[in-house]
N, C-alpha and C positions, 0 to 999 in steps of 0.2 A: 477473633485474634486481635491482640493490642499489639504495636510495634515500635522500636525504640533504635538509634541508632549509636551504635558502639564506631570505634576509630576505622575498621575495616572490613564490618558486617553491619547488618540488621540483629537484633535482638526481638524475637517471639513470644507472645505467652497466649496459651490459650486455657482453661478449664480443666483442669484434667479427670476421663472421663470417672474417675474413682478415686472415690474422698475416703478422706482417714482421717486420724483424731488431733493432726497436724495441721495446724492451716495454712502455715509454712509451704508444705508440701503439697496444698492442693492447688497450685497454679505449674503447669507446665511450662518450662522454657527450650528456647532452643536456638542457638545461632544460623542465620543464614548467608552462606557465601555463594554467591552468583552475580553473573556478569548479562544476566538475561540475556544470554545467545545460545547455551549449551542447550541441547533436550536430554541432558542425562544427570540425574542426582541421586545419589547416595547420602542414604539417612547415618551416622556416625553415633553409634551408642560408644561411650568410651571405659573404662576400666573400674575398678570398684577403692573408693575412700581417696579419689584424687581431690586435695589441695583447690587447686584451680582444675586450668583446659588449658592452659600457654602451649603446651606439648601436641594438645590435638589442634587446635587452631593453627597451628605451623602445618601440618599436615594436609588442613583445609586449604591453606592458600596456596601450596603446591597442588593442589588435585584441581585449583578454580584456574593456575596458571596452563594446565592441560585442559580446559575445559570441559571441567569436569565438577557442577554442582555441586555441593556438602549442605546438609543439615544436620550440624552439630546439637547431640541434645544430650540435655542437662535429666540425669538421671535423680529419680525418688531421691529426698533425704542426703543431696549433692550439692556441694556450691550455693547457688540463691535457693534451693528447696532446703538448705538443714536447717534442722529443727534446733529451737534455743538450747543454751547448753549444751548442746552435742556438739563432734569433729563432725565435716565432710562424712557421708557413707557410715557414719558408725551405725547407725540402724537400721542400715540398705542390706546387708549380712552379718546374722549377731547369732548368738546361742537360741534367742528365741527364734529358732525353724520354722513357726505357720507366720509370726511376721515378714521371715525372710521371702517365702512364699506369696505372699498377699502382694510384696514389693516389686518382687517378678511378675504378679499378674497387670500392677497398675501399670508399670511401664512398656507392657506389652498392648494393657490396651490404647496407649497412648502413641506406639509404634504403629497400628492398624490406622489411627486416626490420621497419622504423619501421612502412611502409605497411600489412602484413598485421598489424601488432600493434595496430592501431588500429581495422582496417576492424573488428575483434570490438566494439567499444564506440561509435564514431562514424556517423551516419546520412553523412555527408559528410567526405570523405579530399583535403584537397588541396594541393599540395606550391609554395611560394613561396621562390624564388632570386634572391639580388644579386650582380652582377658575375660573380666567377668560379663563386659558387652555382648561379646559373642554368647554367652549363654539366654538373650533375653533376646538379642535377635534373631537367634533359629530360632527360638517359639513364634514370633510374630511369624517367619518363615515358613513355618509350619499350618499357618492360619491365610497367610494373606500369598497370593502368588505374586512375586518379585524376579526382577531379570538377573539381575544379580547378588552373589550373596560373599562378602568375604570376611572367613574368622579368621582371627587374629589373635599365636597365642593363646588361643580358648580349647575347649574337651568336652568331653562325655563323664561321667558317673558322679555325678557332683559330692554326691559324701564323699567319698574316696578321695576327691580333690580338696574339699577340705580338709580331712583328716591327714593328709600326707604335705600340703602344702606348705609353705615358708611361713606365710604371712598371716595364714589364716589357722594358726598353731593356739591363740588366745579364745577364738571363736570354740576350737573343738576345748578346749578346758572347759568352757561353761556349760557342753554339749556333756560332755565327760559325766561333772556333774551333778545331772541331771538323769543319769542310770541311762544316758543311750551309746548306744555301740556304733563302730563305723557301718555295718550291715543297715541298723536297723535307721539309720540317716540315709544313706540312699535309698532305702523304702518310702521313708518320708518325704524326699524330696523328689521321686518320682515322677513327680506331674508335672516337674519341670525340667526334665532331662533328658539329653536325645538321645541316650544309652534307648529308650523307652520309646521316646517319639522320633527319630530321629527318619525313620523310614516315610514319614510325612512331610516331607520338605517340600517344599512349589518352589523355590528358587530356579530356573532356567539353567543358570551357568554359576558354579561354585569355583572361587582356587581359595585353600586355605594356606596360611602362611605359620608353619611349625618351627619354633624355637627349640632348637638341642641341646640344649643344657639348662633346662626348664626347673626349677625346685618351686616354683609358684602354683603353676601350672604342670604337676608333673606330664612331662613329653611324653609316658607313654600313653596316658589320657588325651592327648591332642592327636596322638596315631588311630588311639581307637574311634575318635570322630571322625576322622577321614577313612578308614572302615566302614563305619558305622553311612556314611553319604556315597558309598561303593567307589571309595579312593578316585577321589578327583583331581584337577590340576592340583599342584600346592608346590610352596616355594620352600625351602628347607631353608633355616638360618643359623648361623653357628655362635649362637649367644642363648643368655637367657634370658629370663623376664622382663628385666628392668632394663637388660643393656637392648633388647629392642629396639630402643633411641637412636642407636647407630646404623639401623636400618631403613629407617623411615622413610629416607628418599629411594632407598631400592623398594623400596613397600609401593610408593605410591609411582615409581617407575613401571613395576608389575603391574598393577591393578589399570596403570593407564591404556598400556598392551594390552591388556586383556578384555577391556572393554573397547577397543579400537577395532580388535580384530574379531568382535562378536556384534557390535552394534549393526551392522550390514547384514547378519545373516537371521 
């Protein structure tokens, strides 16, 4: 790993472990907030075609002011990974579906790599996802056993989630087409859905935090993942997707509780 220092973090890069035709994208990053006294970090996947991270970095420095580690990381084709001529994320989920796939597996296997490099130094390893995050770290979840696990905002049936979602209305036009149906996109994207895997979780201790008036993420996809992990703690919010924002310090209120009152046991 190379290391770099930014105003209130470390800055990370290591190799990531699956190359693609970007070379852009083939260096992983990832911000580190710690005060080297906590034994507990949470790995931070954050949402899909974000701009920057000013929004999750603010989140970071409240979880580090609880002492409470963050390893913020800079997802495929995000931030310093996009690729020239693209936005942020435009090729992190796009019409082409086995792309979109292949993006999910590189950053999953670069969450495993996160997980195993940490469990060396941390008494507690646990992996927190927004929006489109949470879908890439329940896979890693699924793979790597972790003490804790919090979706954010996130669901199950991923075609359906696209197909019905706000934001991702241009994604299903190119899908459209291209002769596939909303059916025949959740088949497709099957291998990376907990609709599917969802019953292979290793995570210890889940709470997911569900936004009610969701058009992004439609909320009843975020209920059936909390179904779907046999209805665990989770916090109900009375916003949606984007206004989120106004939750963040109850977000990161919870998730402090929550790990306070499980790291003992």
């Amino acid at each position: 790993m190379t290391q770099s220092r930014s105003s209130c973090h470390d800055i990370y890069t290591f190799p990531s472990p699956v190359k693609t035709h970007w070379t852009e994208n083939d260096t992983a990053y990832y911000r580190l907030f710690t005060k080297n006294t906590s034994g507990t970090i949470l790995i931070f996947v954050p949402g899909w075609s974000r701009a920057d991270l000013n929004a999750e970095e603010g989140i970071c420095k409240q979880l580090l002011n609880n002492d409470i580690d963050t390893c913020l990381v800079t997802k495929p084709f995000h931030q310093e990974r996009t690729a020239a001529n693209t936005y942020s994320g435009e090729l992190f989920i796009s019409g082409n579906i086995f792309l979109t796939i292949m993006n999910f597996r590189q950053l999953v296997a670069e969450l495993r790599f996160l997980i195993q490099h940490f469990r060396k130094t941390y008494k507690y390893v646990g992996l927190m996802g927004m929006s489109s995050g949470g879908i890439q770290t329940a896979l890693a979840a699924d793979v790597e056993a972790v003490d804790f696990y919090f979706p954010i905002i996130t669901g199950a049936q991923l075609g359906s989630i696209v197909w019905n979602g706000r934001l991702t209305k241009f994604v299903k036009q190119d899908i459209i087409k291209k002769g596939i149906s909303e059916m025949e996109l959740n088949k497709a994207w099957a291998i990376a859905d907990q609709y599917y895997l969802g019953a292979n979780i290793k995570a210890k201790h889940i709470q997911q935090f569900i936004s009610l008036y969701d058009n992004v993420v439609p909320t009843k996809y975020q209920f059936l993942l909390w179904e779907i992990y046999n209805k665990p703690s989770f916090y109900q919010m009375h916003c949606g997707h984007v206004s989120v924002f106004f939750y963040f310090k109850k977000i990161v209120d919870e998730i402090t509780r929550f790990i306070r009152e499980r790291r003992v046991q």
